[in-house]
C-alpha positions in Angstrom: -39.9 121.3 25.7 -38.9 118.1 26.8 -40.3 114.9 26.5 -40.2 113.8 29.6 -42.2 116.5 31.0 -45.6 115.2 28.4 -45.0 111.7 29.4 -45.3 112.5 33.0 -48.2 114.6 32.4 -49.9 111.4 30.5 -49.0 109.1 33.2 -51.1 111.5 35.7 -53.9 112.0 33.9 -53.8 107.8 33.2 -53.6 107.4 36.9 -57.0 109.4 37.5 -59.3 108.2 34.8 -60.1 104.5 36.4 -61.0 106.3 39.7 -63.8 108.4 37.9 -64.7 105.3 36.0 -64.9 102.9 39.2 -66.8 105.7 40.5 -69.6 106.3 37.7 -69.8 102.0 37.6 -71.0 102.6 41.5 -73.3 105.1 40.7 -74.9 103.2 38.0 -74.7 100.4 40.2 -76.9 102.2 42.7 -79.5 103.4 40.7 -80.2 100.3 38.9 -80.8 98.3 42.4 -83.3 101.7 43.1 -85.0 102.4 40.0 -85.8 105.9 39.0 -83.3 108.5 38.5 -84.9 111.2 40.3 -82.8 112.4 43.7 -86.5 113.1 45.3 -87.3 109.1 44.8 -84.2 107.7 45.1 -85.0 109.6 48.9 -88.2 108.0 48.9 -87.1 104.7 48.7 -84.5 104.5 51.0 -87.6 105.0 54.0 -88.1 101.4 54.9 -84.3 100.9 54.4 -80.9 102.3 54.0 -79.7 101.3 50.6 -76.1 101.8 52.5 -76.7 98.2 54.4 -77.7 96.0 51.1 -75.2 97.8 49.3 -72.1 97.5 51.5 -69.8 96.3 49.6 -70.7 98.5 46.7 -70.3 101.7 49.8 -67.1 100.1 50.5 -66.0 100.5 46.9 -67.1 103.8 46.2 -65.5 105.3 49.6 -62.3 103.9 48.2 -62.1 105.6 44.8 -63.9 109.1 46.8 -60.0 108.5 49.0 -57.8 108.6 45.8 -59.9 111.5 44.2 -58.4 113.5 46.8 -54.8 112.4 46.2 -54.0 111.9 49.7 -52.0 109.2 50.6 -51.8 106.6 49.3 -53.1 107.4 46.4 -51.2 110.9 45.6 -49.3 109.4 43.1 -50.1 111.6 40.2 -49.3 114.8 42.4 -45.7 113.2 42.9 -45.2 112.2 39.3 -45.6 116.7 38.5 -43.1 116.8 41.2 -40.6 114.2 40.0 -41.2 115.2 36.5 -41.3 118.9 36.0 -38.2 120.0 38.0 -34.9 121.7 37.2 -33.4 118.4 35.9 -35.7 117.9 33.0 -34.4 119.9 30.9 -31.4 118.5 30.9 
């Protein structure tokens, strides 16, 4: 029952909301330089071109945030904080 323990646990879930965030911004992003919602059209549009080439930076972006989801390296810092944090020595 230590407090240590709940603030680590806080500090991880703070680490991962901005990637979700950043993420859904994309997304949003994306559909508003296509249009309609619908998978099927958003398909449909991309015949003439690859929405990946007028949209690099925004690709670039979202492949970044897709990384840290995974919390691999460098971005496994919530996965170290449960380590550091819920150990013998907390409750002590």
């Amino acid at each position: 029952y230590s407090k240590y323990a709940f603030l680590g646990a806080l500090r991880s879930a703070a680490q991962m909301v901005p990637y979700e965030v950043s993420i859904g911004l994309i997304l949003n992003t994306v559909l508003i330089c296509v249009g309609p919602c619908n998978s099927s059209e958003i398909v449909m549009a991309q015949k003439q071109i690859w929405s990946g080439i007028p949209l690099f930076p925004v690709l670039v972006m979202f492949l970044i945030p897709r990384l840290a989801e995974t919390n691999r390296a460098p971005s496994d810092l919530p996965e170290a904080e449960a380590e550091l944090v819920a150990g013998y020595n907390v409750e002590y």
